[in-house]
TORVOLUM-882476 format. One line per field, with one value per residue (C-alpha): residue in one letter; chain; x, z, y. Coordinates in Angstrom, 3 decimals, decimal comma. Each point is the difference from the previous one (the first is absolute). Last residue first. Layout:
N
code = [a; ...]
unit = [A; ...]
c1 = [X; ...]
c3 = [Z; ...]
c2 = [Y; ...]
//
This chain:
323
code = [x; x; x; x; x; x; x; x; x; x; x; x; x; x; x; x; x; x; x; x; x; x; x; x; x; x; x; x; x; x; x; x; x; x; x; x; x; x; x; x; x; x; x; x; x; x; x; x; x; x; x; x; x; x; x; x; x; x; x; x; x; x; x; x; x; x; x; x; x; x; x; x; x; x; x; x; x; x; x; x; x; x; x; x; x; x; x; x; x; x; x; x; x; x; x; x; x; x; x; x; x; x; x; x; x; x; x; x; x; x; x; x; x; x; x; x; x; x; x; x; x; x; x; x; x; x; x; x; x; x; x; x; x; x; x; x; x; x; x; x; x; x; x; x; x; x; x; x; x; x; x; x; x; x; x; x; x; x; x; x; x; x; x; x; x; x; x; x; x; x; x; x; x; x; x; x; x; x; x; x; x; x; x; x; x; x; x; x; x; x; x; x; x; x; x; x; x; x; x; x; x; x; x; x; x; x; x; x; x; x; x; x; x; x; x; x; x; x; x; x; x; x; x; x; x; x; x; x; x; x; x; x; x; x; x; x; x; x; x; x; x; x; x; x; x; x; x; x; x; x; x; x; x; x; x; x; x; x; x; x; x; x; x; x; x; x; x; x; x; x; x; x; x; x; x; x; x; x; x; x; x; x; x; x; x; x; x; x; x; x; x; x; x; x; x; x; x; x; x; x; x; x; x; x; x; x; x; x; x; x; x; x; x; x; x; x; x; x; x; x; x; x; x]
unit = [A; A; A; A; A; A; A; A; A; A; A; A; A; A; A; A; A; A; A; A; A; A; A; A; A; A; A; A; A; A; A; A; A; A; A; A; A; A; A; A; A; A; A; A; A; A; A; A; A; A; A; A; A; A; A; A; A; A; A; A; A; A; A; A; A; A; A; A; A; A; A; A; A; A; A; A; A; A; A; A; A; A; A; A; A; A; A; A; A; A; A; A; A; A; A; A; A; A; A; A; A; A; A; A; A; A; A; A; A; A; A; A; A; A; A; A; A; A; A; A; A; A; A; A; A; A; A; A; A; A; A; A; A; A; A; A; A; A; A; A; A; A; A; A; A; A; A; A; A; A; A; A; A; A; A; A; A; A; A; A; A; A; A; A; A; A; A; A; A; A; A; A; A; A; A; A; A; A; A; A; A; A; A; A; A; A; A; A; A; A; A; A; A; A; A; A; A; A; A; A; A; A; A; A; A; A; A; A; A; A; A; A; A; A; A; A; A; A; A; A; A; A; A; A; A; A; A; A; A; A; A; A; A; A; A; A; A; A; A; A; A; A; A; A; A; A; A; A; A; A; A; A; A; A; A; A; A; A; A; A; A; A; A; A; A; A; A; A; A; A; A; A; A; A; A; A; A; A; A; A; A; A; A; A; A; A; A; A; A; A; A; A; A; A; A; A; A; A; A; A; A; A; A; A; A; A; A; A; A; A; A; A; A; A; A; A; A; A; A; A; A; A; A]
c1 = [6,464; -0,859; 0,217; 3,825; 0,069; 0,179; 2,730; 1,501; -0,415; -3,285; 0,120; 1,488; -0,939; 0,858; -0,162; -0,526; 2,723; 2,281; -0,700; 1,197; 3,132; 0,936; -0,772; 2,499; 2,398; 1,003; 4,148; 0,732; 3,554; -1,066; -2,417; 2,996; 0,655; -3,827; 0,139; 3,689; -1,602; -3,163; 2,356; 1,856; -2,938; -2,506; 1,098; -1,034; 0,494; -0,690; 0,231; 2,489; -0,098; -3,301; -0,498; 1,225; -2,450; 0,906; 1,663; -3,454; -1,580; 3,619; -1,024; -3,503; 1,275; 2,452; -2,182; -2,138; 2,584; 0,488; -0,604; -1,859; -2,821; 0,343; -0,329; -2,987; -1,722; 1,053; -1,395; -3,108; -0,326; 0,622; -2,507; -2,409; 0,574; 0,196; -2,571; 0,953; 3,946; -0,470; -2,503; 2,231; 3,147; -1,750; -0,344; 3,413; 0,287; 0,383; 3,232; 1,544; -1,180; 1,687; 3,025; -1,610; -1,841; -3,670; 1,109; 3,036; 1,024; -2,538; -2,244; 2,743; -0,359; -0,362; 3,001; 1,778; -0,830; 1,734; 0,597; 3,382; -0,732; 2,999; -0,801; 0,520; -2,051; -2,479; 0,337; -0,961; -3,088; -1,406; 0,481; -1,316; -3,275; -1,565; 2,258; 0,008; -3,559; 2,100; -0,686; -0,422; 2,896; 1,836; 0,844; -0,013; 2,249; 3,616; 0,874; 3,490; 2,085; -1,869; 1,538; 2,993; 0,111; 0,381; -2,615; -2,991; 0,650; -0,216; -3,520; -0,752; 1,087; -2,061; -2,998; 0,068; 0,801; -2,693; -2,595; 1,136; -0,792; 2,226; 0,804; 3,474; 2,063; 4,039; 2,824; 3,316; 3,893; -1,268; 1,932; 3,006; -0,709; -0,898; -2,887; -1,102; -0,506; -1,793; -2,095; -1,509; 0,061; -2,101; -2,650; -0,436; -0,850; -1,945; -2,485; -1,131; -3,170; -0,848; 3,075; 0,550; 0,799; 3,121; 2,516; 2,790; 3,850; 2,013; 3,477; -0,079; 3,586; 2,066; -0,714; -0,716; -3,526; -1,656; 1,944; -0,621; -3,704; -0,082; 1,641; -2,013; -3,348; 1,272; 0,531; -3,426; -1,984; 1,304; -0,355; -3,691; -0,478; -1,911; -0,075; 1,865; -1,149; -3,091; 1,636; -1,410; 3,350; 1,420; -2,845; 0,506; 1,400; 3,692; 1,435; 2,619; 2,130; 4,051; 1,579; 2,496; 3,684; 1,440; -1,940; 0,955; 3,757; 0,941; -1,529; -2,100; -1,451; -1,966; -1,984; -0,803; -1,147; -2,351; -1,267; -0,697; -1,680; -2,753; -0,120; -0,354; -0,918; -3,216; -2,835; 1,019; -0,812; 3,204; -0,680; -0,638; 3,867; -0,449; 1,946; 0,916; 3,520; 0,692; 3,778; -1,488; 2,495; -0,721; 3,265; -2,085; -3,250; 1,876; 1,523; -3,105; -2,246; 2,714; -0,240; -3,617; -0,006; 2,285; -2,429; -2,940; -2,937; -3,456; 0,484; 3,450; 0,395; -2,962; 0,021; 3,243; -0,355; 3,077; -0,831; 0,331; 1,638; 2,825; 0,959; 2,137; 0,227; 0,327; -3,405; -3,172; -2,039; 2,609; 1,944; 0,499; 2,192; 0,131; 0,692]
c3 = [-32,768; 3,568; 3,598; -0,121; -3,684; 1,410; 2,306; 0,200; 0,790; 1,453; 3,246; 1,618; 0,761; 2,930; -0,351; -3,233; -0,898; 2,510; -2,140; -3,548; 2,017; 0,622; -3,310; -1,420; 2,426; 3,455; 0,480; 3,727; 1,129; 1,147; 2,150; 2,321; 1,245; 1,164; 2,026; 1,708; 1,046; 1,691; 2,021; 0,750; 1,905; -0,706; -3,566; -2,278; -3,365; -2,697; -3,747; -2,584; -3,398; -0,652; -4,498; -0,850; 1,766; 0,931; 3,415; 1,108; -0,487; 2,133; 2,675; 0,237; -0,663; 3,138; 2,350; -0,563; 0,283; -3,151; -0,583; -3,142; 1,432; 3,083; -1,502; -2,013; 3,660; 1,190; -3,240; 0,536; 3,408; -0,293; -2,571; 1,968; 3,042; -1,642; 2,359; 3,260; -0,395; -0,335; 2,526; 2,256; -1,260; 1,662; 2,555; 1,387; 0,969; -3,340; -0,314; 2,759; -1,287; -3,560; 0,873; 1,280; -3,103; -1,289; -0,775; -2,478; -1,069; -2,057; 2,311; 1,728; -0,365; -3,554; -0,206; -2,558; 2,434; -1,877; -3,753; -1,242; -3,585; -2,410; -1,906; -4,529; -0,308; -2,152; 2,538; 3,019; -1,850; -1,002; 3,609; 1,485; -2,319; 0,304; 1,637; 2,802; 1,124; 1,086; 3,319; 1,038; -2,311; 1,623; -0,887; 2,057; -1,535; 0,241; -3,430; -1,247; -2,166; 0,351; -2,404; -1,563; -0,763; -3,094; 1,772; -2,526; 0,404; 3,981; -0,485; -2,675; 3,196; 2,616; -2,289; -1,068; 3,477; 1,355; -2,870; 0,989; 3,368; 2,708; 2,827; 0,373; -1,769; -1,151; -0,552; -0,481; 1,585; 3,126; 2,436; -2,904; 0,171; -3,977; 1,154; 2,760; -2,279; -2,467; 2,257; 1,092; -3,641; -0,332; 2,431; -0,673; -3,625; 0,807; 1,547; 3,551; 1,054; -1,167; 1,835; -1,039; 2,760; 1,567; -2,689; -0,010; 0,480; -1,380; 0,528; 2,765; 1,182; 2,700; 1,859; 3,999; -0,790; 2,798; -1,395; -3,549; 0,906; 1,337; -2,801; -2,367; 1,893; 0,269; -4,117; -0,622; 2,458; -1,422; -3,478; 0,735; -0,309; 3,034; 3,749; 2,627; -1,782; 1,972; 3,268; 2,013; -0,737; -2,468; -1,434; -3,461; -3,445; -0,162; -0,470; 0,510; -2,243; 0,362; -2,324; 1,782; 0,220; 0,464; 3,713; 1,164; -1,305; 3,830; 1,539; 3,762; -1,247; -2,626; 2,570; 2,183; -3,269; -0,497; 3,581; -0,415; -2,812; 1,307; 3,388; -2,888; 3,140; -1,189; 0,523; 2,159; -1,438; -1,991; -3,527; -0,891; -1,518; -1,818; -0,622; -2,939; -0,657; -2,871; -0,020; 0,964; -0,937; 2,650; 2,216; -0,259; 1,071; 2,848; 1,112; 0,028; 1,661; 2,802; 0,599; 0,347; 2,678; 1,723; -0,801; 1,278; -2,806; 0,194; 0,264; -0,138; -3,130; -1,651; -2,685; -1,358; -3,532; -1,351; -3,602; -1,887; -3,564; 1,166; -1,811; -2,881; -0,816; -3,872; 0,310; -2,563; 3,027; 3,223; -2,135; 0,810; 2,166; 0,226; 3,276]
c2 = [-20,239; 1,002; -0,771; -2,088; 1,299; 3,596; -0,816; -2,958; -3,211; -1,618; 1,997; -3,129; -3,521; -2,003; -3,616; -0,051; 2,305; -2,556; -2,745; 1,839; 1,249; -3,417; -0,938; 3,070; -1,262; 1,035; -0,727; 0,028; 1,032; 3,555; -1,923; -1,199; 4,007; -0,370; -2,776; 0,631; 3,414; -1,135; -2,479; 2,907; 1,811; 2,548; 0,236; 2,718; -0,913; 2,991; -1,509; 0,873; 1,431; -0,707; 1,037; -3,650; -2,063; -3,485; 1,901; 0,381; -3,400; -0,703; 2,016; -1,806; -3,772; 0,612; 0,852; -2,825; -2,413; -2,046; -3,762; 0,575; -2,223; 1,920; 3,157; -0,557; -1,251; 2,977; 2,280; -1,708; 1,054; 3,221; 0,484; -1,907; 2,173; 3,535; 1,962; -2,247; 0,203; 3,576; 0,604; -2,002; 1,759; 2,924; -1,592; -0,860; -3,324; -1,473; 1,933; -1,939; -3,214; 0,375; -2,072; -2,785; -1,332; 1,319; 3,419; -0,412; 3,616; 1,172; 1,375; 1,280; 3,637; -0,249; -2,299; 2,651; 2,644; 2,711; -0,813; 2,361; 0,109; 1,208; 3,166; 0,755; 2,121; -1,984; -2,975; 2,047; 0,864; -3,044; -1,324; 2,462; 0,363; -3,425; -2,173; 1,998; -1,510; -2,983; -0,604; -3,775; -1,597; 3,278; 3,477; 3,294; 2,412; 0,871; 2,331; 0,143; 2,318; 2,692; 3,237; 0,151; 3,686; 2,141; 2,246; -0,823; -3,994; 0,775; 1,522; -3,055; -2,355; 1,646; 0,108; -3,613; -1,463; 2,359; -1,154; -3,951; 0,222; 0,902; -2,138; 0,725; 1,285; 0,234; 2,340; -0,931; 1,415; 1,852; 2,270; 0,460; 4,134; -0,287; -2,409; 1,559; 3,024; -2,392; -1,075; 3,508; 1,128; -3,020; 0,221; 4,005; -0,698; -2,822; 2,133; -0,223; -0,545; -3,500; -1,388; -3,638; -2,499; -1,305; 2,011; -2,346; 1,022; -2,744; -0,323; 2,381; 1,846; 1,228; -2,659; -0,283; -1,483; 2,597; 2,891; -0,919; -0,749; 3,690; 2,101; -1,863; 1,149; 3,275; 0,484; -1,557; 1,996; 3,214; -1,521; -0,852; -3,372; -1,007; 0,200; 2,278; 3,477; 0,223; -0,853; -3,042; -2,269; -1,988; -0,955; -1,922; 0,997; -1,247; -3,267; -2,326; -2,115; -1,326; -1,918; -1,944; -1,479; 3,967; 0,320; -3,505; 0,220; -1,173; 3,217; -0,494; 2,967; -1,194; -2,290; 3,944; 1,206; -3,066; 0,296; 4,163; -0,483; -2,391; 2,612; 2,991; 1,886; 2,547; -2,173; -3,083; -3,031; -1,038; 0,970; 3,428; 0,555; -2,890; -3,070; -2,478; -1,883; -1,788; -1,890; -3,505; -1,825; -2,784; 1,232; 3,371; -1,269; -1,610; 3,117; 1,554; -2,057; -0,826; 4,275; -0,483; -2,632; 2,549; 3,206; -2,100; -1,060; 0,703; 3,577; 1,549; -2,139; -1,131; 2,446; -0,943; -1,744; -2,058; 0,278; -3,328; -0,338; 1,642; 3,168; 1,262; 3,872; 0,719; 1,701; -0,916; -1,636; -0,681; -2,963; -3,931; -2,004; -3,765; -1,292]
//
C-alpha cells in the first residue's frame, strides 16, 4: 500500500481510514476485533473513533472496543495513527459538550482512559464551537499538546471561514494549527468544493471525506450487496430522489468493469487535497472491497464522465456563482 502524508505533517498514513462508528452498534465487539486486525494486515494504519460514538450518551462504548483491541498488545497500539474527537454530549451537564477548555481537557482525559493510550494522534474538534473563542481552544490544545496527550490537531465539519480563522489564530501563537479537516464529501455531496476545499489547500490540511459511499448510494445498489441498505428508508428516498443518476453511473461502472464502491473512493483518492477516505465496513467482505480500490487508477476522462453524472458547485468559490 502506498502511503501518503496527514496535510502539510511529516506523518504517513494509509490511503483508506478504517472508520469505527459501527462498532458497538451494528457490528459485535468480536466481529469488530477481526475488522481490525484485518485492516491492519491490509496496511491499513488509519484508525478513526469518537468519544460520542457507540449509542449510549456518556460511555465512549465505540472507544471502549478499540481500547480494549489495543490491549491485547502485539505492536497494535505503535503500528497506528490513532483519531478521535471531541465536541459532542457527554453527558446532561452544561459543561459536558463543546470546546470549552474545561470540556476539552476532560474529554481527552476520558477517550485516553477508554482507548488505554497515553496518547491521541489526532485529536479532532467534532464540530465548531461558536461560543468559545479560539483563543481558549488553542491554549487548551496546546497544553495537551506539551503534556504528550495529543500530537496534531484536526476538524471536523467546519467550513472554510472556521478553518481560516482557527488556523490564522494558531499562525498568531507560533502554533501549528489544523492539520486535517474530515468533512462530508462524495460524487453525490460535494458542496465542499466550493469553500472547504479551497481553504484546506491554502493551509496547507489533508481531507478526511466521511461517508465516502454517501450512505450507500454509491456503493452498488442494484446487485446483492446493497440490499440491506435498500431496506432502510431513508436510502429509499435516496435511491428514489437520485435514481437516474444512480443508474447511469452503474451502467458507467459496468462498462468500466469496476464495482461501484470502488469507483467512488478512488474519484476521491484522484484528488490531491483528500488525504484519506473514512471506510466503515459492516462486514469483511465490505473491507476487502474497499482496501482493492486503492489500486484503481481514475483518469482525467473518467473523471470527465463522472462530472456529468454528478456535478458539483461548479468549482470554486466566487467563480463557481460569480466571475
Amino acid at each position: 500500500m502506498e502511503y501518503r502524508h496527514l496535510g502539510r505533517t511529516g506523518l504517513r498514513i494509509s490511503p483508506l481510514c478504517l472508520g469505527t462508528m459501527n462498532f458497538g452498534t451494528h457490528t459485535d465487539e468480536s466481529h469488530s476485533f477481526q475488522i481490525m486486525d484485518h485492516a491492519l494486515d491490509q496496511g491499513i494504519n488509519f484508525f478513526d473513533t469518537a468519544n460520542v460514538y457507540g449509542g449510549i450518551k456518556g460511555e465512549g462504548v465505540t472507544e471502549q472496543i478499540v481500547g480494549r483491541w489495543l490491549a491485547q498488545g502485539d505492536g497494535r497500539r505503535e503500528r497506528i495513527v490513532l483519531a478521535t474527537k471531541v465536541y459532542g454530549h457527554m453527558g446532561d451537564g452544561p459543561n459536558d459538550y463543546g470546546l470549552s477548555a474545561y470540556h476539552i481537557k476532560r474529554a481527552c482525559e476520558g477517550s485516553l482512559q477508554r482507548l488505554q493510550t497515553d496518547h491521541i494522534d489526532l485529536y479532532q474538534m467534532h464540530h465548531v464551537d461558536r461560543q468559545t473563542p479560539w483563543e481558549e481552544i488553542w491554549q487548551a490544545m496546546e497544553q495537551l499538546i506539551t503534556e504528550g496527550k495529543i500530537l496534531y490537531v484536526g476538524s471536523s465539519n467546519f467550513g472554510g471561514l472556521h478553518i481560516a480563522l482557527a488556523n490564522l489564530s494558531a499562525q498568531r501563537r507560533n502554533t501549528l494549527g489544523l492539520v486535517a479537516e474530515q468533512s462530508l464529501y462524495n460524487l453525490a455531496h460535494r458542496m465542499i468544493e466550493l469553500e472547504v476545499i479551497p481553504a484546506c489547500k491554502e493551509f496547507g490540511m489533508g481531507i478526511i471525506p466521511w461517508s465516502p459511499l454517501a450512505g450507500g448510494l454509491l456503493g452498488g445498489m442494484t446487485d446483492k450487496r446493497g440490499s440491506d441498505r435498500r431496506k432502510e428508508k431513508w436510502v429509499q428516498d435516496a435511491l428514489q430522489k437520485n435514481k437516474n443518476k444512480v443508474d447511469a453511473y452503474e451502467s458507467l461502472c459496468h462498462n468500466l468493469d469496476m464495482h461501484p464502491a470502488q469507483l467512488a473512493l478512488a474519484w476521491l483518492l484522484y484528488n490531491p487535497v483528500v488525504a484519506a477516505p473514512i471506510i466503515g465496513p459492516r462486514t469483511m467482505e465490505q473491507l476487502e472491497d474497499a482496501a482493492a480500490a486503492t489500486k484503481i487508477k481514475v483518469t482525467a476522462e473518467i473523471a470527465k464522465q463522472l462530472d456529468e453524472i454528478w456535478p458539483g458547485p461548479g468549482g470554486e468559490a466566487p467563480e463557481a456563482y460569480a466571475w
